[in-house]
C-alpha positions as CSV (number, residue, x, y, z in Angstrom):
1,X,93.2,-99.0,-98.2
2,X,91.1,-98.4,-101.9
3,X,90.5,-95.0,-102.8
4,X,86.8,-95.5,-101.8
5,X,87.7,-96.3,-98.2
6,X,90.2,-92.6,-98.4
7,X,87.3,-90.8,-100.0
8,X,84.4,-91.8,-97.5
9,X,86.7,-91.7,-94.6
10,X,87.9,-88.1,-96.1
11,X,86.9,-85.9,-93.2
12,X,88.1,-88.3,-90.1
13,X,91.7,-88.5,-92.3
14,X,91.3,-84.9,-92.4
15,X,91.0,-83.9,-88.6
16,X,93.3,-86.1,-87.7
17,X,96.1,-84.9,-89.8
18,X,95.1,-81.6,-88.7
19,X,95.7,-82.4,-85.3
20,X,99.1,-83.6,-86.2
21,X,100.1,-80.1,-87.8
22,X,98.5,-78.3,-85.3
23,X,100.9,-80.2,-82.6
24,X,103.7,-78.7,-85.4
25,X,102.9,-75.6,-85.5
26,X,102.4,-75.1,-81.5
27,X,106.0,-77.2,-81.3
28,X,107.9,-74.8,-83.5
29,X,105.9,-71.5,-83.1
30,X,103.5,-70.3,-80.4
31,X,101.5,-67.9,-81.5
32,X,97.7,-67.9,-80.6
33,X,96.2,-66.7,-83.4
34,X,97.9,-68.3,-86.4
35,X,96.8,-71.8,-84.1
36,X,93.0,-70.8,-84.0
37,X,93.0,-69.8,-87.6
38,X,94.2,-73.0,-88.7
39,X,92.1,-74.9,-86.2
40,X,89.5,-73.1,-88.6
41,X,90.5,-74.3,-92.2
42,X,91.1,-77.7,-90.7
43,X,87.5,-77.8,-89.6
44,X,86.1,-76.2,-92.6
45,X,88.2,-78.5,-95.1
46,X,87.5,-81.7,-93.1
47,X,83.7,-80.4,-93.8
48,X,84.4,-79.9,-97.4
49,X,85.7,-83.9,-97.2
50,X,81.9,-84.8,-96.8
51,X,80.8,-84.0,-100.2
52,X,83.4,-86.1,-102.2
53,X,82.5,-89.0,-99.3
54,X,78.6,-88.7,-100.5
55,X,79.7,-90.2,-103.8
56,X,80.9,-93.6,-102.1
57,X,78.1,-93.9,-99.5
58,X,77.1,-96.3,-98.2
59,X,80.4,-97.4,-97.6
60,X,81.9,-100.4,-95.3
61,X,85.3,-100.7,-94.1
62,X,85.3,-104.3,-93.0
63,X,84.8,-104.6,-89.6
64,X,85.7,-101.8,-88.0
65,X,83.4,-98.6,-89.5
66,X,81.1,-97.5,-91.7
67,X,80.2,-94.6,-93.6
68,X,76.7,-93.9,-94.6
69,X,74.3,-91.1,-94.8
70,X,73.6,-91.4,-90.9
71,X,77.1,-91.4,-90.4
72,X,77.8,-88.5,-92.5
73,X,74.7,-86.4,-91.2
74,X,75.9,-86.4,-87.7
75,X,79.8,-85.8,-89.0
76,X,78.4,-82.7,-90.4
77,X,76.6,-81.7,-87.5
78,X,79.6,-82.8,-85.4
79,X,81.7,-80.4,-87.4
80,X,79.1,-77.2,-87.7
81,X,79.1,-77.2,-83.8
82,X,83.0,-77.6,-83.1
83,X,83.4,-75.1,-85.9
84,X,81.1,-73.1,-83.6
85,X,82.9,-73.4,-80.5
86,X,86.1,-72.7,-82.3
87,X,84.8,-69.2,-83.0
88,X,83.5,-68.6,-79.3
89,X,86.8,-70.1,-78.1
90,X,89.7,-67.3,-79.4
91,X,88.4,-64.2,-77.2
92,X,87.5,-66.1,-74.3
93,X,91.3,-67.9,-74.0
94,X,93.1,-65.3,-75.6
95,X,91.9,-63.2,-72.3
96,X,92.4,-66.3,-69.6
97,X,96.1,-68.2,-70.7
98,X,99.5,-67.8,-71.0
99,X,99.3,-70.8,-73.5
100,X,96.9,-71.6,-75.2
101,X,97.7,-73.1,-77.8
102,X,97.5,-76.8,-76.9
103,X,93.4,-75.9,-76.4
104,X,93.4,-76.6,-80.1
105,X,95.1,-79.3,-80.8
106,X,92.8,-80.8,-77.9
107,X,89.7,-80.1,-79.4
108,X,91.1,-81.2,-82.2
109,X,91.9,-84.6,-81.2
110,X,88.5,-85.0,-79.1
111,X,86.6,-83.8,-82.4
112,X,88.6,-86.9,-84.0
113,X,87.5,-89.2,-81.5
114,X,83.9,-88.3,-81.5
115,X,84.0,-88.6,-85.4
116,X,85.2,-92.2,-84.8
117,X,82.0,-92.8,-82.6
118,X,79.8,-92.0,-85.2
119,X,81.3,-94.3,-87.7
120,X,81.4,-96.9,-85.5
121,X,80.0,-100.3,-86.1
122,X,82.7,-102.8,-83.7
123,X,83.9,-103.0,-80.5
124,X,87.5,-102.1,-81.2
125,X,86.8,-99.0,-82.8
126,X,84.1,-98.0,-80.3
127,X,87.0,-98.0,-77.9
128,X,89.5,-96.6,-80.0
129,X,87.1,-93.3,-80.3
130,X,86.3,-93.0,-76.7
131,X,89.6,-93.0,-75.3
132,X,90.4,-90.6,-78.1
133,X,87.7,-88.1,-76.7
134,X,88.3,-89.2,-73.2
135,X,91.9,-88.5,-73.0
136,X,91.6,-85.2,-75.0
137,X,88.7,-83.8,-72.6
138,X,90.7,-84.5,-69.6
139,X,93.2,-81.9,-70.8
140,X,90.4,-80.2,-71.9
141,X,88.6,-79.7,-69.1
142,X,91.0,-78.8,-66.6
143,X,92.8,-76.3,-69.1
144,X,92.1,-73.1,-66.7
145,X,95.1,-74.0,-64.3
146,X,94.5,-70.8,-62.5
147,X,90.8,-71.8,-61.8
148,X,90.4,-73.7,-58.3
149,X,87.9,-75.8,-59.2
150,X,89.4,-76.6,-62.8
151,X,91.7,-79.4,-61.4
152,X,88.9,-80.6,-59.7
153,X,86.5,-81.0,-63.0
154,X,89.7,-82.6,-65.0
155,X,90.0,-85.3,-61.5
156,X,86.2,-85.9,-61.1
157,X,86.0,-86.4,-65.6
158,X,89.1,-88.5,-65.0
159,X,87.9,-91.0,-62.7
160,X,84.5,-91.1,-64.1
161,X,86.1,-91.8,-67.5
162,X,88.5,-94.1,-65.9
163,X,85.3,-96.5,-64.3
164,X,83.7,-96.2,-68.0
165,X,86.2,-97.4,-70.0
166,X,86.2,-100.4,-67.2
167,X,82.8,-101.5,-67.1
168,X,82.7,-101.3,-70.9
169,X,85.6,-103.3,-71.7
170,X,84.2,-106.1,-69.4
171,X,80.8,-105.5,-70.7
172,X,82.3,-106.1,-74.3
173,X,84.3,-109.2,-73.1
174,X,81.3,-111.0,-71.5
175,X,79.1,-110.3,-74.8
176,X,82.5,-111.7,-77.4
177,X,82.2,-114.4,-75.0
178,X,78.7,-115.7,-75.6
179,X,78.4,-114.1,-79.2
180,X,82.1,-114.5,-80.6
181,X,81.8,-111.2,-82.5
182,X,83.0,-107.6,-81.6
183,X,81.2,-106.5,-85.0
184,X,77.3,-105.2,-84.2
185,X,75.8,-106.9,-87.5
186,X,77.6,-110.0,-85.8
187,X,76.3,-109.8,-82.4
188,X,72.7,-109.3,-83.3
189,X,73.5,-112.1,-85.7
190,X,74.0,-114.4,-83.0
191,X,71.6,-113.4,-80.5
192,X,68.8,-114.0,-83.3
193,X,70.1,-117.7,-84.1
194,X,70.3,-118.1,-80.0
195,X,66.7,-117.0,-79.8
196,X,66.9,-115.9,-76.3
197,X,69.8,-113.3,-74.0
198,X,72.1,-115.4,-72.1
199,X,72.6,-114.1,-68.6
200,X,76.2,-113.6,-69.8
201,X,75.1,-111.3,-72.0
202,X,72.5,-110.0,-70.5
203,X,75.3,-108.7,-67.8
204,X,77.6,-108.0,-70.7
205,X,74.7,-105.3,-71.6
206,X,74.5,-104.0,-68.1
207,X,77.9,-103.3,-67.8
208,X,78.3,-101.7,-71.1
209,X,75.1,-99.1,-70.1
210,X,76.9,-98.4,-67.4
211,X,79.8,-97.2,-69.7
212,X,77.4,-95.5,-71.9
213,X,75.5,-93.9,-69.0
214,X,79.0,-92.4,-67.8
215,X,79.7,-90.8,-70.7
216,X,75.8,-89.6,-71.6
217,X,75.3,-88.5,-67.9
218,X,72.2,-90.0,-67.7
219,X,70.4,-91.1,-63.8
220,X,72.4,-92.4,-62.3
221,X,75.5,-91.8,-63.7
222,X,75.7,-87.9,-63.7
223,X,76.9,-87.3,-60.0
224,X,79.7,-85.7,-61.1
225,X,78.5,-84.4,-64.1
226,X,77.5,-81.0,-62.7
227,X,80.6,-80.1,-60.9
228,X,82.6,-81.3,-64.1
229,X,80.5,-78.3,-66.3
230,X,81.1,-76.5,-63.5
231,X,85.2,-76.4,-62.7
232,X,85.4,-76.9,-67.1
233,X,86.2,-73.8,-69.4
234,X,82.6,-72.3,-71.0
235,X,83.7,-73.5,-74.3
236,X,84.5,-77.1,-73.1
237,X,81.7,-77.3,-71.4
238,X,79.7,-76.8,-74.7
239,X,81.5,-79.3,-76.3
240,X,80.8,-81.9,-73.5
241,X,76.7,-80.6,-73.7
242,X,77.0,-81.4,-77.7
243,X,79.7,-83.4,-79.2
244,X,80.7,-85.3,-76.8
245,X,77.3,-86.5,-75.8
246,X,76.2,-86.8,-79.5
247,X,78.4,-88.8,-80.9
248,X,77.9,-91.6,-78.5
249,X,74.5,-91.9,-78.9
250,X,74.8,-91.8,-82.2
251,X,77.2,-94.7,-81.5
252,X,74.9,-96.2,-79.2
253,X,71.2,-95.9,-82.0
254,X,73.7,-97.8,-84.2
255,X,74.5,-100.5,-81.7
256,X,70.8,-100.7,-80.4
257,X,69.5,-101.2,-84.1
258,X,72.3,-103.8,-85.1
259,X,71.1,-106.1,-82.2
260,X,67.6,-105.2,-82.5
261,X,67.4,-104.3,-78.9
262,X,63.7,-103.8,-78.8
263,X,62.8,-107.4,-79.4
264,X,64.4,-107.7,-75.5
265,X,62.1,-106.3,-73.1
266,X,64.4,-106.2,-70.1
267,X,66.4,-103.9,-71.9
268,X,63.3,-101.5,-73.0
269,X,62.1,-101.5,-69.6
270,X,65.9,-100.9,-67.9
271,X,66.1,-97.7,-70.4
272,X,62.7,-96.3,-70.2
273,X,63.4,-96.4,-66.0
274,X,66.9,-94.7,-66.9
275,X,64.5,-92.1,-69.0
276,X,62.2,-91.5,-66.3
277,X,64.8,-91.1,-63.7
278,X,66.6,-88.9,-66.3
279,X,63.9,-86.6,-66.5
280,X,62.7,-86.2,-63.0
281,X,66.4,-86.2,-61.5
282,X,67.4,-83.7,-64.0
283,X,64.6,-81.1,-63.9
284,X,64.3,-81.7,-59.5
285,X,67.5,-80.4,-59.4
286,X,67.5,-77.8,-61.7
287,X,65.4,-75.8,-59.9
288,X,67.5,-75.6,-56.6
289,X,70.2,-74.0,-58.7
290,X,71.9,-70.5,-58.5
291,X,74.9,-71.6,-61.1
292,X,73.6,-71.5,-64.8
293,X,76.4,-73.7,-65.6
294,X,74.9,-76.4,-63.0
295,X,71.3,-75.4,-64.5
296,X,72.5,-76.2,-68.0
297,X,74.1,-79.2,-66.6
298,X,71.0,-80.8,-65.3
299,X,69.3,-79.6,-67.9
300,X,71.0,-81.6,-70.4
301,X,70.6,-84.6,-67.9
302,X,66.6,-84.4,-68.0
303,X,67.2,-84.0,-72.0
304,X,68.9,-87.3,-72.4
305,X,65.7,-88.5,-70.7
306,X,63.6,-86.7,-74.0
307,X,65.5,-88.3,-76.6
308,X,65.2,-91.9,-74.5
309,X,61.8,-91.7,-75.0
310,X,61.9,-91.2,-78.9
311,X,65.2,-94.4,-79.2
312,X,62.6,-96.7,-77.3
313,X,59.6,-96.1,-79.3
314,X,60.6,-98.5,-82.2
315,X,59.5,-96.7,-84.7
316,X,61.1,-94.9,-87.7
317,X,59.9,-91.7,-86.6
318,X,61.6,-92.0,-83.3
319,X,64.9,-92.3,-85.4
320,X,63.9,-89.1,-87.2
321,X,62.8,-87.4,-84.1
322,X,66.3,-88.2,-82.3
323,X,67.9,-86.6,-85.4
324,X,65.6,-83.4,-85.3
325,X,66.3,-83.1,-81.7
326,X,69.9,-83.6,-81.5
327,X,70.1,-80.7,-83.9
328,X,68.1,-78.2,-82.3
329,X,69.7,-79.3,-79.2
330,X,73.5,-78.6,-80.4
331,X,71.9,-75.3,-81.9
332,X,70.5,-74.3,-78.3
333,X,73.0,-75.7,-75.8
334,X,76.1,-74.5,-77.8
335,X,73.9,-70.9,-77.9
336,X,73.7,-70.9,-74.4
337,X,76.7,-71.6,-73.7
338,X,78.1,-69.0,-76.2
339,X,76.0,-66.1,-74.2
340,X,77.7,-67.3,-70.7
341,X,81.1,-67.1,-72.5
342,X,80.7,-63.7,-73.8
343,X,79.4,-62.5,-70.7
344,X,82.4,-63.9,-69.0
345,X,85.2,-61.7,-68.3
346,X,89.0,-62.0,-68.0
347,X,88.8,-62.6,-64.1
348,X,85.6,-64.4,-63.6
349,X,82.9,-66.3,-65.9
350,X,79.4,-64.9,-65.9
351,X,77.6,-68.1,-64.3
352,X,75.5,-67.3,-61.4
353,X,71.4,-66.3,-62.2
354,X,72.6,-62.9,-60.1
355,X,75.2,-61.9,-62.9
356,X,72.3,-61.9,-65.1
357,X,69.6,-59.3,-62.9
358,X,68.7,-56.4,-64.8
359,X,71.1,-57.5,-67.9
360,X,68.1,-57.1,-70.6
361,X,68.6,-53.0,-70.2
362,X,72.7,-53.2,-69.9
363,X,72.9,-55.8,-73.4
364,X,69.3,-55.9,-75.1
365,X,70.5,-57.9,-77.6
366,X,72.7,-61.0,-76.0
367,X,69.6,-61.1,-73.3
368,X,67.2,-61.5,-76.2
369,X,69.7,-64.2,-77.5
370,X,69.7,-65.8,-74.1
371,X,65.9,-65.7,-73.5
372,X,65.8,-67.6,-77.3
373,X,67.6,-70.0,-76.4
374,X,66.3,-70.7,-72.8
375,X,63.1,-70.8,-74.8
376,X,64.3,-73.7,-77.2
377,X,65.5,-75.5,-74.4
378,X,61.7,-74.8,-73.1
379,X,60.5,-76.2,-76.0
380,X,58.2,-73.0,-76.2
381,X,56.6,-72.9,-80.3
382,X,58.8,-71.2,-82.8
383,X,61.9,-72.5,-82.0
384,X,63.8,-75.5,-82.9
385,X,63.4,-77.4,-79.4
386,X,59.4,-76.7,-79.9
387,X,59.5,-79.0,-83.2
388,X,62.3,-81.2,-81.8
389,X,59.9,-82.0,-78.6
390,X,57.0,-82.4,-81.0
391,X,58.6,-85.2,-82.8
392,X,59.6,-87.0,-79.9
393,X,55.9,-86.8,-78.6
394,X,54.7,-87.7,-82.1
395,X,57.3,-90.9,-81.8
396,X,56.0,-91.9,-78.3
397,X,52.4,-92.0,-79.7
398,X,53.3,-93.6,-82.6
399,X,54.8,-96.7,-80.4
400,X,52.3,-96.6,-77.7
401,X,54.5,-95.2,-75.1
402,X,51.9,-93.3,-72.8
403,X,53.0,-93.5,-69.5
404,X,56.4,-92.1,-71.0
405,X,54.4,-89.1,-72.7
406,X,53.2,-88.3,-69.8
407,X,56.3,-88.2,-67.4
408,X,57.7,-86.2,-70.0
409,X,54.8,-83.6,-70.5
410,X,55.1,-83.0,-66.6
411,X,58.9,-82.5,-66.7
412,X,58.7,-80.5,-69.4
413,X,56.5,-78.3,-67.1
414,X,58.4,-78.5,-64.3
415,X,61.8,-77.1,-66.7
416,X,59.9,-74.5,-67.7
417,X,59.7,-72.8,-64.0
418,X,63.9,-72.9,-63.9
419,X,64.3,-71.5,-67.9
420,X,61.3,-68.5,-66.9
421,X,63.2,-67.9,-63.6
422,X,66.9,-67.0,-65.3
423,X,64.5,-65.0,-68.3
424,X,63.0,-63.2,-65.3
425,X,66.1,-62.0,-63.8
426,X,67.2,-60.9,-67.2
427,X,64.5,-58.4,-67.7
428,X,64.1,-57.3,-64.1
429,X,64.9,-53.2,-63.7
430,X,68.0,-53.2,-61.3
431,X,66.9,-51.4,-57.8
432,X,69.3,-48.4,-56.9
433,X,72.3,-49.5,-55.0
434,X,72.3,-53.3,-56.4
435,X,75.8,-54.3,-57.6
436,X,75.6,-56.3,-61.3
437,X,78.0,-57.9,-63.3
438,X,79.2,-55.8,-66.1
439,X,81.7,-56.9,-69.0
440,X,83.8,-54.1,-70.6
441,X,83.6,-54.8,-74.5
442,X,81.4,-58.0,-76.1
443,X,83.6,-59.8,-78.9
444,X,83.0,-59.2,-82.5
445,X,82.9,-62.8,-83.4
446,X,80.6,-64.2,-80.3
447,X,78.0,-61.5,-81.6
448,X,77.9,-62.5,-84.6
449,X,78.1,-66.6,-84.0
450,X,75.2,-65.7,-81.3
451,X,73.3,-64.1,-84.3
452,X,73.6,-66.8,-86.6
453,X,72.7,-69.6,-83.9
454,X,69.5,-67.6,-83.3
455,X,68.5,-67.3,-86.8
456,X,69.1,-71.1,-87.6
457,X,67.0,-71.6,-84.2
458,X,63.9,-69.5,-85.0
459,X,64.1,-71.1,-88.9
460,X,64.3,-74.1,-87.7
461,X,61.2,-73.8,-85.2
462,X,59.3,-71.7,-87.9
463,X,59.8,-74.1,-91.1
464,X,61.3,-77.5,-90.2
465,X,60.5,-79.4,-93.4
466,X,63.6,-78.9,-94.9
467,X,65.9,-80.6,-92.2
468,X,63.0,-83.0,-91.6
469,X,63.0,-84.3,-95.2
470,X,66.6,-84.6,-95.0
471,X,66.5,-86.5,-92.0
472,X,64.0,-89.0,-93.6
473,X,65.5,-89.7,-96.1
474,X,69.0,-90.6,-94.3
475,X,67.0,-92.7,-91.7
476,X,65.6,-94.8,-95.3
477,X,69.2,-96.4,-95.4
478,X,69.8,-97.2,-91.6
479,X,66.7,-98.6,-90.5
């Protein structure tokens, strides 16, 4: 390995020496705190790594990555919202487990996989990353041992992570087959000298979607995906909303683009159905829901759907409207989340729309947080998700996609009825006599994360040029 490769891969190399210490340090000495604090520095150092990488970019490692500003711009984001979660995280075990410890070097580790998503650009290393993350979220997600339905998330992920890594693997094989490559570059390579998709491949692709739609929990592949937020720790189930999801459609823009998968028109029109289906399925069942958890769930499902719509209008600006949404939807989902968890008590999480009645006069301030962020998600003007739906409207003009536009104007309608009913409850006066879901004490640090996250998501919906012009000028070098 040349210094370059060590310098650009400087934050992966990073992480996953962390994760190695941190695996140490819970061997030799249990203590909870001293494991969250370094869980800390190793984020923040492995986001320090990024600025030296800059310097080398862009950057192959022949033929397994590549590091380049699109790479780079989603490890950053990728580390911001772990860091996040981090910070939400300490209060929320440190009342729940006997050992917590491992948690970390779990996130950890999935962090590390997702990271290896991103900077993806073969077949072996798309693997390699996934069953990192995989593996690391089953733990993960079934970390509450006490909670009944906790085993049940962490055997529902597992088999649904199980039947992924399956059809992928023989999705890959059929398309090395035909192609003889496991490198993108490669494979679009030897589609364009074939001039047409082989029915090997063409079921090589369908079988690697069905991967990809596992892990994205897009229609219909998100069966599960509800109960799986569900039985999953409040803080995991942020992570799987955000980082989990993001870096494999970062992984899977990267793939698209390589084979220049909008010059095949079965495979538009197979995604803009999965879209559709995304958006109606996702929103529909919404708003028979009484568990914010399952709300938020769905919700993210009918989202997936949004951003489909930008990746299939084959335009730049549907690049830079993915980018713009994925970050005001970290910003909003991992807020969301981070209300529930500091709402949540030692013996129960705060998760049904009746914990919330009447919580506006009890906690002014989280409820306002809460109503923000249901908002975003909304897609309501002055907040991030307002500007991040406007771009992927702007990108769906710009390629023609109309009858897209407007299944999504009429979903994002129908989401607003389930965000306004939670919002609602919030600020409806308790009646004498009703019983309401009161936590104790609210944790220093979730305030103050939950203030920041607001702030970025209001600056973000009120003057967007900033992130916008960085975005651009990223998305120069990929496309």
């Amino acid at each position: 390995m040349s210094f370059a490769d060590f310098i650009s891969l400087g934050p992966l190399i990073t992480l996953a020496a962390a994760a190695v210490i941190a695996m140490l340090l819970v061997a030799a000495w249990r203590n909870h705190l001293m494991t969250y604090n370094f869980s800390i520095l190793a984020i923040l150092m492995a986001l320090a790594a990024i600025v030296p990488a800059v310097q080398y970019i862009p950057h192959a490692i022949p033929p397994l990555l590549v590091v380049d500003e699109f790479s780079l711009f989603n490890t950053g984001l990728i580390l911001v919202s772990v860091l996040i979660i981090l910070l939400l995280s300490f209060n929320y075990f440190e009342e729940r487990e006997e050992r917590k410890e491992e948690y970390y070097l779990l996130l950890l580790l999935a962090t590390t996989g997702a990271l290896v998503l991103v900077i993806s650009r073969h077949f072996m290393s798309l693997f390699l990353g996934l069953e990192i993350l995989s593996i690391s979220l089953y733990g993960l997600i079934a970390y509450l041992r006490g909670r009944e339905r906790s085993d049940e998330a962490g055997i529902k992920y597992l088999i649904l992570a199980a039947l992924s890594s399956a059809f992928l693997l023989f999705g890959m094989a059929l398309v090395y087959a035909f192609t003889g490559h496991m490198d993108f570059p490669g494979i679009g390579e030897a589609l364009r000298k074939a001039g047409y998709l082989p029915v090997s491949v063409m079921a090589g692709f369908a079988m690697m979607l069905i991967g990809v739609g596992f892990k994205l929990g897009i229609v219909p592949f998100h069966m599960w995906a509800p109960d799986i937020y569900e039985g999953a720790p409040l803080p995991v189930a942020a992570f799987i909303a955000t980082v989990s999801k993001g870096g494999m459609l970062v992984l899977l823009i990267r793939f698209y683009q390589d084979i220049h998968g909008n010059d095949y028109t079965m495979l538009w029109w197979v995604l803009a159905i999965i879209a559709v289906a995304s958006m109606f399925a996702g929103n529909l069942l919404a708003l028979v829901q009484q568990n914010v958890k399952r709300i938020l769930a769905y919700s993210s499902i009918a989202h997936m759907g949004y951003i489909l719509v930008a990746f299939l209008s084959g335009v730049q600006t549907g690049l830079e409207a993915i980018s713009f949404y994925l970050v005001a939807y970290f910003i909003t989902s991992i807020g969301a989340f981070g209300v529930l968890t500091v709402m949540s008590s030692s013996s129960q999480d705060a998760e049904t729309v009746a914990d919330y009645r009447g919580m506006f006069w009890r906690y002014p301030w989280v409820a306002t947080v809460f109503t923000a962020m249901l908002l975003s998600l909304a897609g309501i003007p002055l907040t991030a998700g307002f500007i991040g739906k406007f771009y992927v409207v702007m990108a769906g003009v710009n390629g023609h996609l109309w009858l897209l536009l407007f299944m999504l104007v009429i979903n994002s309608v129908i989401g607003l009825y389930y965000y306004i009913r939670i919002i609602a409850v919030m600020f409806k006066v308790p009646a004498e006599g009703d019983t309401v879901f009161i936590k104790p004490a609210l944790p220093a640090e979730g305030n103050v994360t939950l203030a920041l996250l607001t702030i970025t998501l209001i600056v973000l919906g009120v003057y967007p040029t900033g992130m916008m012009q960085l975005i651009q000028q990223m998305m120069k070098l990929l496309v």
